[in-house]
LUMLOZA-83069 format. One record per residue (C-alpha): residue in one letter; x, y, z. Coordinates in nm, 2 decimals, m for minus. Example, Ala and Ser with C-alpha at 12.3 -4.5 7.8 and 13.67 -1.06 7.14 Angstrom:
<fikols>
<fikol code="A" x="1.23" y="m0.45" z="0.78"/>
<fikol code="S" x="1.37" y="m0.11" z="0.71"/>
</fikols>
This chain:
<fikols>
<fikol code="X" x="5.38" y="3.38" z="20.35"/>
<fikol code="X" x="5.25" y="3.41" z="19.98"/>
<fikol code="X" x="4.88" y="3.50" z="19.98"/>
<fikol code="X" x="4.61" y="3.55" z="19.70"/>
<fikol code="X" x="4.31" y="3.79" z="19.74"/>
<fikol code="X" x="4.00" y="3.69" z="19.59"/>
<fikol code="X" x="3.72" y="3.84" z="19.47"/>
<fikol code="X" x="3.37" y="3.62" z="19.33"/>
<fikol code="X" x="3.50" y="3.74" z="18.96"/>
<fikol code="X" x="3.91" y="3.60" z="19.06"/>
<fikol code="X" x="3.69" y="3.26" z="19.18"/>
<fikol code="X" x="3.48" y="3.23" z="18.83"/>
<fikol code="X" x="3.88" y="3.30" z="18.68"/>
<fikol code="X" x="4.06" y="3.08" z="18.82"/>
<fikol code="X" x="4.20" y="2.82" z="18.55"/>
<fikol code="X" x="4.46" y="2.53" z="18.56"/>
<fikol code="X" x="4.74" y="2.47" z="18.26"/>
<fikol code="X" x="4.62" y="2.25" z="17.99"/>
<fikol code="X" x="5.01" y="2.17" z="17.91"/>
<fikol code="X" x="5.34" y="2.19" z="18.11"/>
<fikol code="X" x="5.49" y="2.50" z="18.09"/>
<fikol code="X" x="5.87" y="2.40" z="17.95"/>
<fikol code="X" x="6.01" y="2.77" z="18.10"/>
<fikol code="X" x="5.87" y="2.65" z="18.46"/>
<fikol code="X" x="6.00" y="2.28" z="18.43"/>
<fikol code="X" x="6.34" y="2.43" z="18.28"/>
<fikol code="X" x="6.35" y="2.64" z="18.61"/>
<fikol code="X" x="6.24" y="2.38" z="18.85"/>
<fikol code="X" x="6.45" y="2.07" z="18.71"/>
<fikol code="X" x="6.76" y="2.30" z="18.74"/>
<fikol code="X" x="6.65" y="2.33" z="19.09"/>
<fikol code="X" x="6.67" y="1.96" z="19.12"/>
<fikol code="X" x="7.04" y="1.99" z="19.05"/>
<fikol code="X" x="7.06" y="2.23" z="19.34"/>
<fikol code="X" x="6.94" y="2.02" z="19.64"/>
<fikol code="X" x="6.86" y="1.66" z="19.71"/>
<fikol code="X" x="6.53" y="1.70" z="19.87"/>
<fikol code="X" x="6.32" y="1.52" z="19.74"/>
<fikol code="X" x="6.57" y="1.34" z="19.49"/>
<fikol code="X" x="6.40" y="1.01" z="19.54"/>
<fikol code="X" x="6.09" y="1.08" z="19.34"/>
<fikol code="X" x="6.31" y="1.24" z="19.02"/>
<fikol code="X" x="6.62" y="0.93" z="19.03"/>
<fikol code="X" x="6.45" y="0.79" z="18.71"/>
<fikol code="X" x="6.61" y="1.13" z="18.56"/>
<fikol code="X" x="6.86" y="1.28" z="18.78"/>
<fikol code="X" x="7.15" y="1.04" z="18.68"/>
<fikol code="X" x="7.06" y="1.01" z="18.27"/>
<fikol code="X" x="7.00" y="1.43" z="18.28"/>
<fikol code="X" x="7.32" y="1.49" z="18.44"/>
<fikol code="X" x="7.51" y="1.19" z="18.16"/>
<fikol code="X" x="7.29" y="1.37" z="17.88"/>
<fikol code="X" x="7.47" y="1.69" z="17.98"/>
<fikol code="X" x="7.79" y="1.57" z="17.97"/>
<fikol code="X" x="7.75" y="1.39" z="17.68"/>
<fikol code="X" x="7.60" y="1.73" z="17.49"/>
<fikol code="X" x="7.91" y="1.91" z="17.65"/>
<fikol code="X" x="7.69" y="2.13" z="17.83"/>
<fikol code="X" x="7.81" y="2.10" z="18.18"/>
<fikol code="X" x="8.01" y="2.41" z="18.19"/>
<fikol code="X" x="7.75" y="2.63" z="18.04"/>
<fikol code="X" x="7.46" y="2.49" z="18.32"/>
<fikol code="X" x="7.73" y="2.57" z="18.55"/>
<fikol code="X" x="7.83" y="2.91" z="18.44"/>
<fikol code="X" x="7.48" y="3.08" z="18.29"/>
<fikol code="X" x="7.16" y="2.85" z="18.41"/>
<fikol code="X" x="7.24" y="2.80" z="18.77"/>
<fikol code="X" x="7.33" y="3.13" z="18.85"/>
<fikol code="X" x="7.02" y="3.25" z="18.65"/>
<fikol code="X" x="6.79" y="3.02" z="18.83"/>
<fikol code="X" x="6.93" y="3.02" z="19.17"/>
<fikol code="X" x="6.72" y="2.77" z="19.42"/>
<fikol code="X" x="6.65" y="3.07" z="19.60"/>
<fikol code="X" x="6.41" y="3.33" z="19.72"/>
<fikol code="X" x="6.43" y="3.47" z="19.38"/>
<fikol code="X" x="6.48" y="3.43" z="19.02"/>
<fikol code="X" x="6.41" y="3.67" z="18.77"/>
<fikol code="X" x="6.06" y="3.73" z="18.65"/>
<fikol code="X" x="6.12" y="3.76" z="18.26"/>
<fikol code="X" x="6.29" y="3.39" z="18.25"/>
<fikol code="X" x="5.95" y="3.22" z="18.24"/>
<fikol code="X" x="5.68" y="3.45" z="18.06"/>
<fikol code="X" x="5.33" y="3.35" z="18.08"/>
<fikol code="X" x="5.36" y="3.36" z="17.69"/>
<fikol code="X" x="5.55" y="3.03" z="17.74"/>
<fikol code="X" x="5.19" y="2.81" z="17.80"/>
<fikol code="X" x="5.21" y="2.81" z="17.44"/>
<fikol code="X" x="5.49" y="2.62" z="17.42"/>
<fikol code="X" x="5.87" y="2.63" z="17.45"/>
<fikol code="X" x="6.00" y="2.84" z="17.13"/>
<fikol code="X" x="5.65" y="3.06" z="17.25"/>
<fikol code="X" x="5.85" y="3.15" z="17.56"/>
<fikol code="X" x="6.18" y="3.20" z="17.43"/>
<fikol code="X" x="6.03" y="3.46" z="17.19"/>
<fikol code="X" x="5.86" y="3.63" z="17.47"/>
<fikol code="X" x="6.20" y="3.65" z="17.64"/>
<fikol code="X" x="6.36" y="3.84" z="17.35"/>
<fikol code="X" x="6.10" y="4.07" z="17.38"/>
<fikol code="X" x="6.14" y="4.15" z="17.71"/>
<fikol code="X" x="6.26" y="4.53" z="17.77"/>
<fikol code="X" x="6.58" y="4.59" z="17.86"/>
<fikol code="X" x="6.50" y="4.80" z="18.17"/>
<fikol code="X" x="6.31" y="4.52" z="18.31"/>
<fikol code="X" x="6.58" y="4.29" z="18.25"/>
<fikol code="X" x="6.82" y="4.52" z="18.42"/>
<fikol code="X" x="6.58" y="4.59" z="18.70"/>
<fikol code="X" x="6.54" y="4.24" z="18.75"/>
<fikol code="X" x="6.90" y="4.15" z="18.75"/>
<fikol code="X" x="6.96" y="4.35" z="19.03"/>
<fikol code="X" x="6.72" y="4.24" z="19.23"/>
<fikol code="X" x="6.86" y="3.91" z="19.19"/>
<fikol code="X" x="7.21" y="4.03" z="19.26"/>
<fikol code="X" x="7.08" y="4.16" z="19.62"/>
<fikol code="X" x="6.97" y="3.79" z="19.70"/>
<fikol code="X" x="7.26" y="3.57" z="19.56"/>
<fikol code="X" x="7.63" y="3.59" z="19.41"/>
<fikol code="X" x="7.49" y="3.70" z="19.05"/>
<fikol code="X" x="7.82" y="3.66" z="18.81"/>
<fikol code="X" x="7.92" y="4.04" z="18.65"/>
<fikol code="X" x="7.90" y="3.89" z="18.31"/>
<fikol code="X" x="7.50" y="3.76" z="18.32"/>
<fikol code="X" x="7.50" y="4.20" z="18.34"/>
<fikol code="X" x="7.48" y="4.21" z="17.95"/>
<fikol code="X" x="7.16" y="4.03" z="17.98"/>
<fikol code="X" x="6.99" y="4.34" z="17.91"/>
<fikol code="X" x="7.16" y="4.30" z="17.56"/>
<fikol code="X" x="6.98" y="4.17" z="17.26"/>
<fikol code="X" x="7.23" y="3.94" z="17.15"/>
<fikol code="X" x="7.29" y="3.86" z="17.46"/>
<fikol code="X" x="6.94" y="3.69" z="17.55"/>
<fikol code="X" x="6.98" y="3.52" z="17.21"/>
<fikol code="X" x="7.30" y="3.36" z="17.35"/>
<fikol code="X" x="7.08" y="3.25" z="17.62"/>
<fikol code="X" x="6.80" y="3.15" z="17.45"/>
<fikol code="X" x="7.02" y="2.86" z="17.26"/>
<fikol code="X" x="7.12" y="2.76" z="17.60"/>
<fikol code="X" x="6.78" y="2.73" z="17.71"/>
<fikol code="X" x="6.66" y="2.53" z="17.41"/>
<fikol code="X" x="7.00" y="2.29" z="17.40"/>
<fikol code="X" x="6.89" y="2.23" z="17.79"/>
<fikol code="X" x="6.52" y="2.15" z="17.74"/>
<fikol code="X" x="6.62" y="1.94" z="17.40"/>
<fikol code="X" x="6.87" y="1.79" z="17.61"/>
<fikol code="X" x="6.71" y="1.67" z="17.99"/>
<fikol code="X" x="6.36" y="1.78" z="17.97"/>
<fikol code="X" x="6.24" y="1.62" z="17.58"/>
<fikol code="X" x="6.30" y="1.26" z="17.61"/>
<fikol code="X" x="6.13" y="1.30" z="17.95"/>
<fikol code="X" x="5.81" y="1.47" z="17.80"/>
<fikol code="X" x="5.62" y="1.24" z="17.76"/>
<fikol code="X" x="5.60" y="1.16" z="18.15"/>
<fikol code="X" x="5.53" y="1.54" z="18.21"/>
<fikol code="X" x="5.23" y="1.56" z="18.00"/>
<fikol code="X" x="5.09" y="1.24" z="18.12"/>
<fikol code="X" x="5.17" y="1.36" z="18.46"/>
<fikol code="X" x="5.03" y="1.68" z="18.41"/>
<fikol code="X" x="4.68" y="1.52" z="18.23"/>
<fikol code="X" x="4.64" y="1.27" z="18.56"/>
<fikol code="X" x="4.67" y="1.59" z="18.78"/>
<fikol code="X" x="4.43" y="1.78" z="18.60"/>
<fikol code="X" x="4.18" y="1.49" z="18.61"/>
<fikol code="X" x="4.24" y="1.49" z="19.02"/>
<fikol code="X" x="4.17" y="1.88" z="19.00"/>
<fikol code="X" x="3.86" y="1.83" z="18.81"/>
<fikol code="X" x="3.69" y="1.59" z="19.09"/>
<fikol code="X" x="3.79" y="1.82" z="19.35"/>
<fikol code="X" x="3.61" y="2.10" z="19.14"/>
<fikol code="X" x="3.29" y="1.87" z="19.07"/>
<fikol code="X" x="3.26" y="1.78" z="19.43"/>
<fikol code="X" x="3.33" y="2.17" z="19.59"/>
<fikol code="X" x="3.31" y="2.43" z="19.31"/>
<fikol code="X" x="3.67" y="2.66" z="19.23"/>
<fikol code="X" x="3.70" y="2.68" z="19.61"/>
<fikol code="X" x="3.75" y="2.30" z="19.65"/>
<fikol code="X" x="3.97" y="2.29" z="19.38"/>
<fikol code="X" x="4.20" y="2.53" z="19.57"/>
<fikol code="X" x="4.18" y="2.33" z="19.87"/>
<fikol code="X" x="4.30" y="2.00" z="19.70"/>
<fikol code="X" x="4.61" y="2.17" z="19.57"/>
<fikol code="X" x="4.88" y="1.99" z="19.85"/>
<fikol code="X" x="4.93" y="2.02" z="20.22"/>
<fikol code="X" x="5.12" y="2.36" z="20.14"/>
<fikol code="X" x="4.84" y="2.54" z="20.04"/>
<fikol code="X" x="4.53" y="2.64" z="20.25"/>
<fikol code="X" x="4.23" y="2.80" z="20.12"/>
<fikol code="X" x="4.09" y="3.01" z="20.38"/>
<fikol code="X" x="3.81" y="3.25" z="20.25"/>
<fikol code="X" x="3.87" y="3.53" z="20.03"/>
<fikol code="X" x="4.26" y="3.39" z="20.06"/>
<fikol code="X" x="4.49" y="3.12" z="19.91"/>
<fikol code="X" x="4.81" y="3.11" z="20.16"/>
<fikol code="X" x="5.12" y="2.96" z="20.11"/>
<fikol code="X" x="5.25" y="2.98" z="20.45"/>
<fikol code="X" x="5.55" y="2.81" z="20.40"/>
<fikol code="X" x="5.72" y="3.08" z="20.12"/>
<fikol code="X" x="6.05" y="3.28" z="20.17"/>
<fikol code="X" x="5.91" y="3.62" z="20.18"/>
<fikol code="X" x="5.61" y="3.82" z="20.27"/>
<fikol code="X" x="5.43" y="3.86" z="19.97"/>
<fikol code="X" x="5.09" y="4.02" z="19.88"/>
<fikol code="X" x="4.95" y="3.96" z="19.57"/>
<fikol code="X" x="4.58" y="4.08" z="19.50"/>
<fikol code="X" x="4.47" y="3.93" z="19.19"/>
<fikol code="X" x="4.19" y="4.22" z="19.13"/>
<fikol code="X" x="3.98" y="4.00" z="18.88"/>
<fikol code="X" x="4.23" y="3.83" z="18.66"/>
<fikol code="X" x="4.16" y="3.50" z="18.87"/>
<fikol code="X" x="4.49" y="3.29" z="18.89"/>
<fikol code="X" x="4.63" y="3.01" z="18.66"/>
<fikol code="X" x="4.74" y="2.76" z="18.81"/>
<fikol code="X" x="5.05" y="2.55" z="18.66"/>
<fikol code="X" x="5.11" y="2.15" z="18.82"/>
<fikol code="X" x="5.55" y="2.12" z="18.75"/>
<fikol code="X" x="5.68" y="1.79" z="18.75"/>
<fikol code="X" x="5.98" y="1.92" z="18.84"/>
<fikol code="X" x="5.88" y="2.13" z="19.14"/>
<fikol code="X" x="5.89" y="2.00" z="19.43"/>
<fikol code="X" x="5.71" y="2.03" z="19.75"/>
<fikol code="X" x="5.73" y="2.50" z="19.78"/>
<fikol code="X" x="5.48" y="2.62" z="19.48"/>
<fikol code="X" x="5.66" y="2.96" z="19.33"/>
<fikol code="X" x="5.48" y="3.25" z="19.21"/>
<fikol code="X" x="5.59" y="3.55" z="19.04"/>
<fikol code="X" x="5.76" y="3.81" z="19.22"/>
<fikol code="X" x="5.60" y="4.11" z="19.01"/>
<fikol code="X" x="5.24" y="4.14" z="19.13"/>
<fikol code="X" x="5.16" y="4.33" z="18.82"/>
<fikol code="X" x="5.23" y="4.02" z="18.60"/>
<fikol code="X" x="4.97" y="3.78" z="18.52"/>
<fikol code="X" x="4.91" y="3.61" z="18.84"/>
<fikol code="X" x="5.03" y="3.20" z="18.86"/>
<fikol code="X" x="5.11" y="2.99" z="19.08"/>
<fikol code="X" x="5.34" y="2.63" z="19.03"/>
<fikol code="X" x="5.31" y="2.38" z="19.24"/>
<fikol code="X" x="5.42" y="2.04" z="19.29"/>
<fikol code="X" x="5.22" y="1.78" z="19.14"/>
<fikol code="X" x="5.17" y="1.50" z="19.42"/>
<fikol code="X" x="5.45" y="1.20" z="19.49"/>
<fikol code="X" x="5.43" y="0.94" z="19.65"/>
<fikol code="X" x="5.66" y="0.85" z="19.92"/>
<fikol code="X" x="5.86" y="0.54" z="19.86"/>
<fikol code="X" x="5.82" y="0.24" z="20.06"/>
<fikol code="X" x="6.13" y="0.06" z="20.00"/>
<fikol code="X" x="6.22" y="m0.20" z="19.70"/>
<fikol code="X" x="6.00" y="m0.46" z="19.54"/>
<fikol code="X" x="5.93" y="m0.79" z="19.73"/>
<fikol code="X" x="6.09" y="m1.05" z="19.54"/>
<fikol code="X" x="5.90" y="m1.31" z="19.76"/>
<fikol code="X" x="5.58" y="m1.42" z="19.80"/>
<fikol code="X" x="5.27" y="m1.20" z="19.97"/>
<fikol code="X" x="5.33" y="m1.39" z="20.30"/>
<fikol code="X" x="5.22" y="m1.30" z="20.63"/>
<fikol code="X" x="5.22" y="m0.94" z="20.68"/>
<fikol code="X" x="5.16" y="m0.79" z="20.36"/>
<fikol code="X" x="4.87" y="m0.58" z="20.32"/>
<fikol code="X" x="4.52" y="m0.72" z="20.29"/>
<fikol code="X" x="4.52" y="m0.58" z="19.87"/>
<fikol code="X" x="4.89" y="m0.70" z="19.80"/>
<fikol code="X" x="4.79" y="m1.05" z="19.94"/>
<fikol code="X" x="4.45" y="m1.04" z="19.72"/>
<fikol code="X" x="4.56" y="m0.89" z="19.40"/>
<fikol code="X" x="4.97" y="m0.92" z="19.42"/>
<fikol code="X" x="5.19" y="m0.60" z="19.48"/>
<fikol code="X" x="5.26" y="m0.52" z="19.13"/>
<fikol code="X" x="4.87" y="m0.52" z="19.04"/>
<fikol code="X" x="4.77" y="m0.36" z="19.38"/>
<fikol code="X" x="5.00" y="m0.09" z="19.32"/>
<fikol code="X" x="4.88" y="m0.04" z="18.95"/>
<fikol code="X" x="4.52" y="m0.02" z="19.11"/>
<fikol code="X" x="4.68" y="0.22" z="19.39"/>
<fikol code="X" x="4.83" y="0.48" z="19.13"/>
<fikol code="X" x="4.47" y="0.55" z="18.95"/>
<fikol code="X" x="4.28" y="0.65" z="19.25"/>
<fikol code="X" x="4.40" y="1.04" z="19.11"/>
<fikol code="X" x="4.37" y="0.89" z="18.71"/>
<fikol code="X" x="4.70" y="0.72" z="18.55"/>
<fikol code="X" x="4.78" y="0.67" z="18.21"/>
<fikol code="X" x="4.94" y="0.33" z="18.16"/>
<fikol code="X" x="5.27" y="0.52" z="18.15"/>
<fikol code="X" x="5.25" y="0.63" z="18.46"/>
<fikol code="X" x="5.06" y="0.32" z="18.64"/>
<fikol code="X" x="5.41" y="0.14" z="18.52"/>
<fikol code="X" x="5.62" y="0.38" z="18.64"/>
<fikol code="X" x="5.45" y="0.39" z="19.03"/>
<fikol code="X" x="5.42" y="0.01" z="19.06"/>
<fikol code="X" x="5.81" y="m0.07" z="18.88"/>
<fikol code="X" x="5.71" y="m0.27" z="18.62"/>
<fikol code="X" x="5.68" y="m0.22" z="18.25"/>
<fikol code="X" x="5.47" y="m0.05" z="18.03"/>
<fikol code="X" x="5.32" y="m0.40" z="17.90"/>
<fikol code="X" x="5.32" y="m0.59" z="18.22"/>
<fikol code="X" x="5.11" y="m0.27" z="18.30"/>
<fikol code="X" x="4.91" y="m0.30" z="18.04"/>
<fikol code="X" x="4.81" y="m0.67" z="18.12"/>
<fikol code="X" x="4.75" y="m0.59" z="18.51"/>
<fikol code="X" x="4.48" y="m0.28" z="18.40"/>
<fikol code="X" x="4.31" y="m0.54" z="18.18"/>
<fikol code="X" x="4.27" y="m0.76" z="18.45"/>
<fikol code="X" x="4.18" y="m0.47" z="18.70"/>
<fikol code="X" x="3.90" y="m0.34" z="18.42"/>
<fikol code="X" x="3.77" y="m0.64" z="18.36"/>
<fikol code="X" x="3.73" y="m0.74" z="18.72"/>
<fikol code="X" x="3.56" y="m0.39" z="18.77"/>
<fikol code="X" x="3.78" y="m0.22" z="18.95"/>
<fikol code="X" x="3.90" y="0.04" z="18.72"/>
<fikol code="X" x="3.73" y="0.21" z="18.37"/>
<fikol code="X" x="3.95" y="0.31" z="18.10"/>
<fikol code="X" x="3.86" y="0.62" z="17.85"/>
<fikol code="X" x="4.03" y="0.74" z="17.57"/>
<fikol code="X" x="4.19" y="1.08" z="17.55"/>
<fikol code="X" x="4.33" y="1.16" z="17.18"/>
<fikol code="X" x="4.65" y="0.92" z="17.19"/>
<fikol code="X" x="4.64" y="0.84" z="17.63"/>
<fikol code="X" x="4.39" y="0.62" z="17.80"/>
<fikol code="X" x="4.33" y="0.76" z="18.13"/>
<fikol code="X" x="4.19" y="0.46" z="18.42"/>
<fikol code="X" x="4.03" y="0.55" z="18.68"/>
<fikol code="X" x="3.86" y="0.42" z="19.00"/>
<fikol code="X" x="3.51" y="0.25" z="18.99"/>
<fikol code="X" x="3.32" y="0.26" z="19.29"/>
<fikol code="X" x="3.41" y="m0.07" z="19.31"/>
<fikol code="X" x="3.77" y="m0.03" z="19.33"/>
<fikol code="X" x="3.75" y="0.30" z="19.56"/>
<fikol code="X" x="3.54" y="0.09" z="19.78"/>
<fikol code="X" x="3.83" y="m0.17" z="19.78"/>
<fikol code="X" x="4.09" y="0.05" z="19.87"/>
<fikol code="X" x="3.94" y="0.27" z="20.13"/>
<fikol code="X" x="3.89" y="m0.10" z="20.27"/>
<fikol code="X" x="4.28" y="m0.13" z="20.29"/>
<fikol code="X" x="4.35" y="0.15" z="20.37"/>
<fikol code="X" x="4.16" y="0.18" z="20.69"/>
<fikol code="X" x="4.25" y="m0.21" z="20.79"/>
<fikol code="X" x="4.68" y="m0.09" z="20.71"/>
<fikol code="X" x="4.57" y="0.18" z="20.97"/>
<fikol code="X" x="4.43" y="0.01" z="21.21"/>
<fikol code="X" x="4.70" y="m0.24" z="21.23"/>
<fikol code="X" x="5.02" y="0.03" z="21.18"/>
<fikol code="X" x="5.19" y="0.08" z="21.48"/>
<fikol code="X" x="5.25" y="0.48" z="21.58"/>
<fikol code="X" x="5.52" y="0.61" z="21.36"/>
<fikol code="X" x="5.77" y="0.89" z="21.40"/>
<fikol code="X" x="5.78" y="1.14" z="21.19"/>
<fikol code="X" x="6.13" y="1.33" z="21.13"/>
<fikol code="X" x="6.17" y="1.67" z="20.92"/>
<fikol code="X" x="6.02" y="1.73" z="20.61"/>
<fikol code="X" x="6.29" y="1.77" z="20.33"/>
</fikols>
C-alpha cells in the first residue's frame, strides 16, 4: 500500500505535469522490455524500439547498464529521475550529475538488496562514471522515445484535459479520484493499494505533482525517499482492444453508433470523449492521420464534436450532443451484452 497524507494546504498544491517527464518515460518504456503486460497497447513501438536499438548498436549496453539500473521491480534508484527533469531531458541529466555521491552509493545498495545489481554499476558514485551513463541515457531516449514524442505529448495534453473536467466538476479532490481504478481517494488519503511495499509518505504541505507516463502501465510509482519532492506516475488510460477492423459491412450485430456513423468514424467520435488530437483519434480508430482528419470534419460539422486550437494541436472534444449520443450506445451495448467473464488482470 502507497498512501499520501493530505492536509487543506497539500489539496490547494496539488499540480499535474504540463510536459512528459523523458527520465520517467525512459524508466517506464525500459519496463516495457521487461514484461509483456499490457504489450498490446505499446505494439505500435515495441517492435521498431527494439529494431532502432539494434540498428544504433545499443542492445548490449540496454542489456548490460539500463535494465539492471531500472529493474521492473519494487525499486529503482531515486537519483535516476530527478524532479529537475520536468524541465526537460538534458535538465534531468544535469541534475543527475549533480547528484552526491553518498546518495548514489546509498541508493545503489538499496537496490542491490532487492535485485542482482551487477558489481560494476558500483562506480556509479563516480563522476565520470554518471557521465558514461548519462550518454547512454540520451543515445536511448534519441533512439526509442524521440521519434515517438510526438504521441507522448499529445497523449499527455488529452490527459490533462480529462484531469481538468474532473477538477471543474469536484474541486482537487475529484481530480484525485479520476486518476484510474488503482487509485482511491479516501479523505485526507490518496491510496495505491495495489503497490509492492508499505509505504508512508506525508506530503506536509508540498501538495503532490502528479506526472500521466505513456509508458507506464497500469501500477503508478512514486519515489522511494519521502524527503524528495513528492510525485506520483501513473498510467495514462488505454483502451482495451476489441479485436481487428471489420473489413465488412456494419451488418446485423454491430453496435447501434458503428451501424449509424461507420466503425472508423464511431471510433474517432469514441476516442474524444477524454479530448484527442487528431494524432491520437487516428491512432485509436486505425486509420490515418488524414482519413482522421476528414471523419472529425464530418463529426464537427454534424455537431457532435468542437475543435479548439492549442499552439500547433487541435484538441476535439464532446458536445453535448455527441456525449448524449454515446451514453445512448453505451447503455443500449449494455443492455444487450451477455454476462462476461473476467480472467486476471495483467
Amino acid at each position: 500500500m502507497l498512501r499520501f497524507h493530505f492536509s487543506a494546504e497539500d489539496l490547494a498544491r496539488t499540480r499535474v505535469a504540463a510536459a512528459p517527464h523523458p527520465l520517467w518515460e525512459i524508466a517506464s518504456s525500459l519496463h516495457r522490455f521487461q514484461t509483456p503486460a499490457g504489450r498490446w497497447a505499446y505494439a505500435h513501438w515495441y517492435g521498431p524500439a527494439r529494431e532502432r536499438l539494434r540498428e544504433a548498436g545499443l542492445e548490449d549496453v540496454v542489456r548490460r547498464v539500463l535494465l539492471p539500473l531500472f529493474p521492473r521491480a519494487s525499486y529503482f534508484p531515486d537519483f535516476l529521475t530527478p524532479l529537475e527533469g520536468t524541465a526537460g531531458l538534458e535538465a534531468g541529466l544535469e541534475a543527475i550529475l549533480r547528484t552526491p555521491s553518498d546518495q548514489v552509493a546509498a541508493e545503489l545498495a538499496a537496490l542491490a538488496r532487492v535485485t542482482r545489481m551487477p558489481a560494476r554499476l558500483a562506480r556509479l558514485t563516480e563522476r565520470e562514471a554518471r557521465v558514461e551513463l548519462v550518454g547512454i541515457l540520451r543515445a536511448y531516449h534519441r533512439t526509442v522515445i524521440a521519434p515517438h514524442e510526438e504521441w507522448v505529448r499529445e497523449s499527455l495534453h488529452t490527459e490533462r484535459i480529462r484531469l481538468a473536467r474532473h477538477l471543474l466538476d469536484g474541486g482537487t479532490e475529484g481530480l484525485l479520484e479520476g486518476l484510474g481504478p488503482t487509485v482511491r481517494w479516501k479523505h485526507p488519503c490518496l491510496e495505491i493499494s495495489a503497490y509492492p511495499t508499505e509505504h508512508e509518505i506525508h506530503l506536509a504541505g508540498r501538495g503532490l505533482l502528479l506526472i500521466p507516463s505513456y509508458f507506464c502501465w497500469k501500477g503508478p510509482i512514486s519515489l522511494a525517499d519521502p524527503e524528495l519532492p513528492p510525485v506520483l506516475i501513473y498510467s495514462q488510460h488505454h483502451e482495451t482492444p476489441t479485436g481487428p477492423p471489420r473489413t465488412g459491412g456494419e451488418g446485423a450485430g454491430s453496435p447501434p453508433l458503428q451501424v449509424l456513423l461507420g466503425r472508423a468514424r464511431a471510433a474517432v467520435l469514441q476516442a474524444t470523449a477524454a479530448g484527442a488530437t487528431t494524432t491520437e483519434a487516428a491512432r485509436r480508430a486505425g486509420v490515418t492521420p488524414a482519413t482522421a482528419t476528414h471523419h472529425t470534419t464530418a463529426l464537427r460539422d454534424a455537431g457532435l464534436i468542437s475543435s479548439h486550437r492549442h499552439g500547433n494541436t487541435v484538441i476535439h472534444t464532446l458536445t453535448l450532443m455527441g456525449e448524449t449520443m454515446l451514453s445512448k450506445n453505451r447503455q443500449e451495448a449494455l443492455q444487450g451484452a451477455s454476462p462476461a467473464r473476467h480472467g486476471p488482470r495483467a
